[in-house]
N, C-alpha and C positions, 0 to 999 in steps of 0.2 A: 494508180495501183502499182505496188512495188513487186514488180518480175525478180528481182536480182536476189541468188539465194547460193552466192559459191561454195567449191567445198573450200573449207582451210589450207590444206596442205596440197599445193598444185605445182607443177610445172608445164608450162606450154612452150609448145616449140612454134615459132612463128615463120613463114617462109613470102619473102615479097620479091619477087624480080628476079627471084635465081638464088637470092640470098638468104641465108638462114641465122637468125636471132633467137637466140634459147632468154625467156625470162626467166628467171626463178625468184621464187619467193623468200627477199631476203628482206627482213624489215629489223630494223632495232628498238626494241622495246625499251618504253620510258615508265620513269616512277609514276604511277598512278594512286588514288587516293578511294576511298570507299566511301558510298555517299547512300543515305537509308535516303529511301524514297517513301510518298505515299503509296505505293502497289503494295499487293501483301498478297501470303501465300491464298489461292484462289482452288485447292485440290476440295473441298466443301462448299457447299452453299453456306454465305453468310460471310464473315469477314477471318482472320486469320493474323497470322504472327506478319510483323512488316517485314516484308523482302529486302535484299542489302545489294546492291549495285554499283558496278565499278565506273566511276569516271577517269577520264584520262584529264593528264593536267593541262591540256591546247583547250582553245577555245572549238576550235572547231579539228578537223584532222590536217595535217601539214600536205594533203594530195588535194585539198580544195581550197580556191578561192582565189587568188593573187599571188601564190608564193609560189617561189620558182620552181620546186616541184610540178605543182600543178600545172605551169605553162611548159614543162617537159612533155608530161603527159598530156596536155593541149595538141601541143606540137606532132607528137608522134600518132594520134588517131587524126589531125591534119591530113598527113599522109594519104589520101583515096586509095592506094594499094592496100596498104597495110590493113587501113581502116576496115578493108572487105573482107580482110583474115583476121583483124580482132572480131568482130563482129560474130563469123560464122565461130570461130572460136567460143566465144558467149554463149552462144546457141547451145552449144554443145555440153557446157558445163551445166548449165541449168538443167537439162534434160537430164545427164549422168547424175547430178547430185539430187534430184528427185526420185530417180528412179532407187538409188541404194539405199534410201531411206523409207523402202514400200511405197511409194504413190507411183502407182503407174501409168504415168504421162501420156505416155503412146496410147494408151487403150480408152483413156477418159478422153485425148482428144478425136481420137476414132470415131468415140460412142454419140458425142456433138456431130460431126461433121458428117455421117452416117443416117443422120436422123432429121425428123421434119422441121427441127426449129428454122430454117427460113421461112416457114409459112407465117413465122413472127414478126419479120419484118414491117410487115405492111400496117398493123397495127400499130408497132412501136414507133417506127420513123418519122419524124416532123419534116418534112420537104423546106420548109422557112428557116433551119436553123444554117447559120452560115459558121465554117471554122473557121476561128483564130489562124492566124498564122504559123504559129508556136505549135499546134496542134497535129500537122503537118508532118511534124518532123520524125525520122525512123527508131520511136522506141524499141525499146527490148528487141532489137536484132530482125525487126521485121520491116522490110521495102515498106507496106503501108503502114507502119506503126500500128497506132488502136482502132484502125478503121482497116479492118481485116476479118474473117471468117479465121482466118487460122488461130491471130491473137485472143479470139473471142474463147473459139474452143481450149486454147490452154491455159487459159487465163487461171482457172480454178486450183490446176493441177501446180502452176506456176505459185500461188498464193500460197496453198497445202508444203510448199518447199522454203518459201520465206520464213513462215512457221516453224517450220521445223528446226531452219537453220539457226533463228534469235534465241530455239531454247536447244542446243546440244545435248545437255542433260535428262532430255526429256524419253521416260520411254517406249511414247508413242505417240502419231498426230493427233490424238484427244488427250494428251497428257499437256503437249505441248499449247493448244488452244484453250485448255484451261487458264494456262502463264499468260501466255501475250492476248487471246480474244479478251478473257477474265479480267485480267487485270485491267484494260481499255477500259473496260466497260462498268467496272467498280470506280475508275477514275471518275468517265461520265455523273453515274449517279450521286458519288458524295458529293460531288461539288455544285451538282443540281440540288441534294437536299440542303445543301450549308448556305447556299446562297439565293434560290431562286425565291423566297418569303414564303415558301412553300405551296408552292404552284402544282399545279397536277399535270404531268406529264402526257397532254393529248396530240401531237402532233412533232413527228418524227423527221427528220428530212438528210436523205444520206448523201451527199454530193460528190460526186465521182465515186460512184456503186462499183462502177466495172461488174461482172456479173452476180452482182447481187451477194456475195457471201458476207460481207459487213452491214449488209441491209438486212439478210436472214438473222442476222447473232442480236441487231441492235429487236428486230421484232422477236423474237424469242427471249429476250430480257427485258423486254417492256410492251408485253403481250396487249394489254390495256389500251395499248397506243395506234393510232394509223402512221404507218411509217412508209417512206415516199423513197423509194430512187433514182435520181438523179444523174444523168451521163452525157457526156458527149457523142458516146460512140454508140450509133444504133445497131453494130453486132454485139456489142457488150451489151446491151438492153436486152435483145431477142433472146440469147440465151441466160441471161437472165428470167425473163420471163417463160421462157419455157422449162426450165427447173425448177420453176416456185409453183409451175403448174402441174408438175409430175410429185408434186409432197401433199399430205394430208392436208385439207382447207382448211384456212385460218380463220379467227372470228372476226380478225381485221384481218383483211387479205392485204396484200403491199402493193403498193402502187409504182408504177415506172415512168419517169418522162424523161424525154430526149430534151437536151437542152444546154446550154452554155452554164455553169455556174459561177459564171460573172454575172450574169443576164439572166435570169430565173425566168422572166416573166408571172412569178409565182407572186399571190397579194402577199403585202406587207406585214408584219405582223400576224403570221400566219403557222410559227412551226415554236414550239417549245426549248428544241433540243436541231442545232444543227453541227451534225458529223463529216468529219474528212478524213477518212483513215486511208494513210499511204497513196498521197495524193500531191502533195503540194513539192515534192522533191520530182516533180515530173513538169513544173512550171517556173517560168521566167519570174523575176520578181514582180513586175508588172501584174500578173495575173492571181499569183501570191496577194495582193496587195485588190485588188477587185475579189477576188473571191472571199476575203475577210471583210470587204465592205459591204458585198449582199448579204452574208450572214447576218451581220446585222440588224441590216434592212427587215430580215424576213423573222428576226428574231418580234417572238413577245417582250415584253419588259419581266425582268428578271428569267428572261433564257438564256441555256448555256449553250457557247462556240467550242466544240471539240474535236482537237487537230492533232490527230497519230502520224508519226512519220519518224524515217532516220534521226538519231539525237545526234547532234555535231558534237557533243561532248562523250560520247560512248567511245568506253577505253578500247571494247572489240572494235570497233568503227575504224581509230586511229590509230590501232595497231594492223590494219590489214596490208599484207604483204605486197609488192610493187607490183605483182603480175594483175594479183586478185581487184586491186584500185585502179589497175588500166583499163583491164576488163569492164568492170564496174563502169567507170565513165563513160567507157565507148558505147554503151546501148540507154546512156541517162544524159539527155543532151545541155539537162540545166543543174548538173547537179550542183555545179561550183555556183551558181544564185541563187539557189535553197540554202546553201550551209553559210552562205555572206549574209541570208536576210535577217536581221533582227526584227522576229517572229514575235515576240510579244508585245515587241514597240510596235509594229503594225499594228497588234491588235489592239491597242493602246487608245493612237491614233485613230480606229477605225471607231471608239467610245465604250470600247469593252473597260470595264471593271474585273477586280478580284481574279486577275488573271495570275495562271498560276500553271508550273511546270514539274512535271514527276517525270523519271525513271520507270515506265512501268514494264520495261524487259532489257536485255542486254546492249540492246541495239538501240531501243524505239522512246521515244519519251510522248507522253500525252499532253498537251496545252489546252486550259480550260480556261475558259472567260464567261460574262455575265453580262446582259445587257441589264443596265441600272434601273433600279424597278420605279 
């Protein structure tokens, strides 16, 4: 799940050992080129004029992967001091830039943490699931990463700010979830009706739910469907499942299991349609790379694999300013082996067919695949 949501225009003052370090935001802008995507305008039910998206000319952004930039900024959250004032730094920006844009952080994580959703736990938690190593590590600026009450409760508000940040233009958090949920999820379906030989969409499977908000959009658009979510982190489960329990009941209610999504334990051939939205920029390649091959696994013949996350080709991506990509990396521990995986060859590799990649917001690009029918 993608925490990271900066403002644009920032300067942080950094202070390590006695010593003070002002970043600013100074990046130099390159020619970039305009590329139509399949997303399209989504303000209506039904389909709409094609939306136009700007790519940058790198393959990926010059702060990730191997190039010496990025072993700058390696180097400098290396640092343990530092590293503990980039961090709470992080913290801070996400909060401030959620909060100017109406979502009020403080008070939705209050309203979780306030409340009986630990009585959830005990139902949702599987005691047999053992964490990855990788899993472990301190996302989004929190000591226990995703295995946190705290992480759990802001997860929502944290989402609601990514949102908002991919559409700036937008002028409101339902204006903007039209753009990027919409558009995700138009990608989904055309590429299930174009290729799946026209299979009926019974089984839904969301893998790394985090709390449930891409599990509610996917069951609210394909209401028809049993839709399953999926996590590692059984406080991201609980409240999950304790906000799908405070909404009107559904005719397929959603489903929640704790569990590995390398390791499903789920039978084979079992889900239609399996989703990862803002997911896979939060794992090693390794995992990257199992998690595309359970999909599979679990796929019907002619089911679609659909994977939202950071585009490495997004011109805002590679234009983000030195402080804002410091930031950024210091609370995303894999980011530089997400933006080096070639993601389609994976998918490729893993036996997907008709795989295929859209622009479906400023940031984020959608990859769809098929398992061959």
């Amino acid at each position: 799940m993608a925490l990271w949501a900066p403002a644009q225009n920032l300067s942080v003052v950094f202070s390590a050992n006695g010593s003070e370090a002002r970043m600013r935001g100074m990046w130099r802008r390159r020619d970039s080129v305009v590329v139509r995507t399949a997303s399209s305008d989504v303000s209506s039910s039904g389909g709409g004029e094609m939306a136009a998206y700007e790519e940058g000319q790198l393959e990926r952004p010059n702060w990730a992967g191997e190039t010496p930039l990025s072993r700058l900024v390696g180097a400098i959250i290396s640092f343990k001091p530092l590293y503990s004032v980039l961090k709470l730094g992080a913290r801070q920006v996400l909060i401030s830039t959620a909060e100017k844009t109406n979502i009020p952080w403080r008070e939705m994580t209050t309203e979780i943490l306030e409340s009986d959703v630990y009585k959830e736990m005990e139902s949702i938690e599987n005691p047999s699931v053992v964490y990855p190593d990788y899993y472990l590590n301190h996302f989004h600026a929190y000591d226990e990463g995703n295995l946190s009450w705290l992480a759990a409760a802001e997860a929502e508000a944290a989402t609601m700010s990514m949102v908002r940040r991919a559409t700036p233009d937008a002028s409101s958090l339902e204006e903007a979830n039209k753009i990027v949920r919409g558009n995700w999820l138009q990608a989904i379906e055309r590429h299930h009706l174009q290729y799946s030989g026209n299979s009926t969409i019974r089984d839904i499977l969301d893998v790394g739910c985090s709390v449930g908000v891409s599990t509610r959009f996917l069951a609210d658009k394909f209401p028809l469907a049993k839709v399953t979510g999926l996590d590692l982190s059984p406080y991201f489960l609980a409240v999950a499942q304790f906000k799908e329990k405070k909404r009107v009941s559904r005719e397929n209610p959603i489903g929640w299991v704790h569990a590995n999504g390398e390791d499903t334990g789920l039978p084979s051939k079992s889900f239609d349609i399996v989703s990862m939205a803002y997911v896979l920029h939060e794992c090693p390649a390794r995992a990257i790379v199992g998690l595309v091959r359970e999909a599979f696994r679990l796929l019907r013949p002619g089911g679609t694999i659909a994977l939202t996350d950071n585009s490495p080709k997004s011109k805002v991506l590679q234009e983000l300013s030195p402080v804002l990509f410091t930031l950024m990396k210091s609370t995303e521990p894999f980011l530089d082996e997400y933006y080096l995986t070639d993601l389609e060859g994976r998918m490729r590799e893993a036996g997907f067919v008709n795989v295929t990649t859209v622009l479906t917001d400023k940031r984020h690009r959608t990859v769809t695949g098929t398992v061959p029918l």
